[in-house]
C-alpha angles and dihedrals in degrees: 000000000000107000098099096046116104102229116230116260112236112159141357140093143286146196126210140183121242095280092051110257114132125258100180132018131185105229100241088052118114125223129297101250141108123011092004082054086054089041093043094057097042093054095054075057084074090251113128107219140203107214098217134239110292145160099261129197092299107053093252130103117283137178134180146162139225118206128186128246126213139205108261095237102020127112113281091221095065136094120277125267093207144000128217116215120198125187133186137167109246104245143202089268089076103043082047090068102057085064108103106229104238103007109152099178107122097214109034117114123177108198137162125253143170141177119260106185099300104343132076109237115203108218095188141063102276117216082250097074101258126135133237124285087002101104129066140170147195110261093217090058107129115272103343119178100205085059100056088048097056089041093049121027116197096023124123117213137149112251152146118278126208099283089048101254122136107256136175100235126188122175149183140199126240118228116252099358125075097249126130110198106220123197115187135184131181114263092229100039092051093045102030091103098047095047094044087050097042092047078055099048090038080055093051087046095052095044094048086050101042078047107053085046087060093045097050085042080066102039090066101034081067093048092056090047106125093189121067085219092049092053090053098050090048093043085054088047079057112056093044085058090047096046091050087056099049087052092045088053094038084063091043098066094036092073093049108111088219131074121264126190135149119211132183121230087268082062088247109155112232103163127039133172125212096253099053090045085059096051088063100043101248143085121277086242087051090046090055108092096020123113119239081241095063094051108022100036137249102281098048087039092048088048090043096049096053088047092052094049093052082057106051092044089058091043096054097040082054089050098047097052076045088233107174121258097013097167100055079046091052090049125117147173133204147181117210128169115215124201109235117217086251085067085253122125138238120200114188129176117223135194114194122198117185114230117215112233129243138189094296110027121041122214122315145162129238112224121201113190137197131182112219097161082137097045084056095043090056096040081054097048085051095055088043085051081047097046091037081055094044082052097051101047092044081057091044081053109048092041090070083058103076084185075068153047100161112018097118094040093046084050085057102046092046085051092054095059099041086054094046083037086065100048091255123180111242094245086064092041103052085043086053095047093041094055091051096050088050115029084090088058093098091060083077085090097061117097107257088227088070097047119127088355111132124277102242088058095055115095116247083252096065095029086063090046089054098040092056096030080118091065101043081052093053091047091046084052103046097089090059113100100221115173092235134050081270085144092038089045093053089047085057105038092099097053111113127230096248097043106264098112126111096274098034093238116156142192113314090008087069112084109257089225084056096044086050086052093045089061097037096053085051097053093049094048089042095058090036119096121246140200090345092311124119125251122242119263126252093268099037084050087051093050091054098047090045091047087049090050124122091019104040102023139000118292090217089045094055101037083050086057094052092044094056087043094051107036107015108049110263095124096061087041103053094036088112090074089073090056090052107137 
């Protein structure tokens, strides 16, 4: 029987005292050592702790936090009077999350790691079979992928995982706890369609040029011909030569999965490859003599034709000042997305080579087309995930503000439609929205319980975190790899217009992005309301930033702000912030 046998604590809560000793004590909680004793005394140091991942009683991962508790009306600064302790078994639903939702790559993996004196430590379940918290390896083992990512968090290197084999590996670090998220993929698996596309291309490449050397052979084998049948035979000769090529590279680029046409300036097909004639439903011989309107349509051949004729000015403007090599120089790539009838979209990818002109074919330009409508669907899945994250930490923010449910996210709207106000491109407004949603991410390190109270009852010591929370946002997001200056932007939100600001930037030397969230923080805290006072009103909040511009702020940033306010909406749309609790 197993009534008399002490079951093993694995998870629950506790109360101490300020030494310590437990007052109260769920009964499935284990004892108080260890790394909840560490935990435990740093918290009545006024540090609130998380106690890290570990093997607990029962052999499985487990995590936990002490946080201290404080006397209602004692000084803050003292020491605790308590501490809770809370402790759970890290479960299934975790590890779950590290799973990517439709993810189809055979051999991608995304763990978490961290460093333990000289040796990686996985914390999570590996593809491999392992357990958590049951492998570890040297750090100084050679070219370990795991090791650069928790030396360098961020970076992106090809590497060797923990079973040896060469991996792509990108990572980043987690905020207050000493884990590094790893994501993996198989080298071959992640470049086996460049480098079988790039050995076919090198292939093209070799045999037109292997092609165009037998043709001009010939060329001037028949100009040094002294006998007019000669010259025939060997013209004949020739043009055999020169017809076998033509089919060889015919099936060449047949076999090629892109699309690959040449047009003259006129947009008369006069190449086409297989797989672009069936594309278009017809044969290659059907597609020669046919314009791009008549079997692309008229949008992509309108958009095509304008690219080609910027190329072959410039080709010609090249040829003409006889610069070498002028048509490396002419060429030119570009990505477009198309909307399909279904209300679907297309996005290809397009290099375009001119071709000089002879006797009997005048300039062109050879196109080469490749549809990459997934690539960008994915590409497109991975910012929403980015923008879903941003969102999420700017509400994690604002909900430890209780004079506030919505400030960092409002910054960042209001970021957003100054920047498309501006005719920003989206690089720039998503950098823009981003900042504002996150610039607040550094007031995480002020204690809740001084959150929204008024300035003047707040310690030097808190006053100077809040004051440069900016800047511990920008240094907690300084590992993350955005597309835009989203961290540079933060570091220089609080610069002002004429100079005077923390870091003496001025004008055009502030970031425009940073000069977008300036005005856009300033509009939000304008309009909230503060230490039981009411905000100002929108228009009251427009009369100030315009007052402050030229000196505090910029003067388009914020005539693109009232502008959106008077004749685009924004004032219907932002009305809430006058009903902020």
């Amino acid at each position: 029987m197993n009534s008399n046998v002490e079951r093993t604590g694995v998870a629950g809560l506790a109360l101490t005292d300020g030494d310590g000793k437990p007052l109260v004590i769920t009964p499935s909680m284990p004892p108080l050592t260890g790394k909840l004793r560490t935990g435990i005394a740093s918290a009545l140091n006024g540090q609130p702790t998380v106690v890290d991942m570990y093997k607990g009683a029962t052999n499985q991962p487990t995590i936990g936090f002490a946080l201290p508790i404080y006397g209602v009306q004692a000084d803050p600064s003292a020491k605790g009077i308590g501490v809770a302790v809370g402790i759970r078994v890290v479960g299934d639903d975790l590890f779950a999350l590290l799973k990517q939702p439709g993810d189809t790559s055979r051999s991608a993996e995304t763990y978490l790691v961290r460093k333990v004196e000289n040796t990686v430590e996985y914390l999570t379940p590996l593809a491999d079979g392992t357990a958590a918290l049951n492998r570890t390896m040297a750090v100084d083992t050679p070219e370990l992928a795991d090791a650069f990512a928790i030396d360098k968090p961020g970076g992106f290197a090809i590497k060797r995982d923990y079973s040896g084999a060469e991996v792509l590996v990108i990572s980043r670090a987690i905020a207050d706890v000493p884990w590094v998220l790893v994501r993996k993929i198989s080298r071959a698996e992640a470049l086996e369609a460049n480098e079988s596309r790039l050995r076919n291309m090198l292939i093209v490449f070799i045999l037109i040029i292997i092609g165009v050397t037998v043709a001009m052979i010939a060329v001037w084998r028949h100009g040094t011909s002294l006998r007019a049948a000669a010259a025939a035979e060997k013209f004949r000769i020739s043009s055999e030569r020169f017809e076998n090529i033509s089919k060889f590279m015919r099936v060449i680029t047949n076999s090629q999965p892109t699309l690959i046409v040449a047009v003259d300036g006129t947009t008369t097909y006069t190449f086409a490859n297989e797989p672009a004639a069936k594309s278009a439903g017809i044969t290659p011989e059907e597609m020669l003599g046919k314009t791009m309107a008549g079997v692309m349509g008229p949008t992509k051949a309108r958009y095509y034709a304008d690219v080609n004729k910027d190329i072959l000015k410039n080709f010609a403007d090249l040829e003409e000042a006889k610069t070498p090599d002028s048509v490396r120089l002419a060429r030119r790539s570009f990505v477009q997305r198309f909307e399909e009838g279904d209300g679907g979209m297309q996005v290809l990818k397009s290099d375009h080579i001119p071709l000089r002109g002879d006797r009997d074919h005048p300039p062109g330009v050879l196109m080469i087309i490749d549809d990459i409508t997934e690539f960008s669907r994915e590409q497109l899945k991975s910012e929403a995930r980015l923008t879903q994250l941003v969102t999420t930490l700017a509400t994690v923010v604002d909900r430890r503000d209780p004079s506030s449910d919505s400030r960092s996210s409002d910054v960042g709207d209001v970021a957003r439609a100054i920047a498309e106000e501006l005719g920003c491109e989206r690089k720039e407004i998503d950098t823009a929205a981003f900042a504002g949603n996150l610039k607040n991410l550094g007031s995480l390190y002020i204690p809740p319980e001084k959150m929204g109270l008024p300035v003047g009852e707040l310690d030097e010591a808190t006053r100077k975190v809040m004051s440069t929370a900016y800047i511990t946002s920008a240094n907690l997001l300084q590992g993350i790899d955005f597309e835009g200056p989203v961290v540079e932007t933060i570091r220089q939100s609080e610069e002002r217009f004429d100079g005077k600001g923390p870091q003496h930037l001025a004008g055009e030397g502030i970031l425009l992005t940073s000069r977008i969230v300036a005005v856009a923080t300033a509009f939000v805290e304008l309009t909230c309301p503060r230490d039981g006072t009411q905000g100002m009103a929108l228009e009251e909040a427009s009369a100030q930033l315009l007052r402050d511009s030229g000196t505090v702020y910029d003067r388009r940033v914020v005539s693109a702000l009232l502008n959106y306010l008077e004749n685009h909406g924004g004032a219907i749309k932002w009305a809430h912030f006058l009903h902020r609790q």
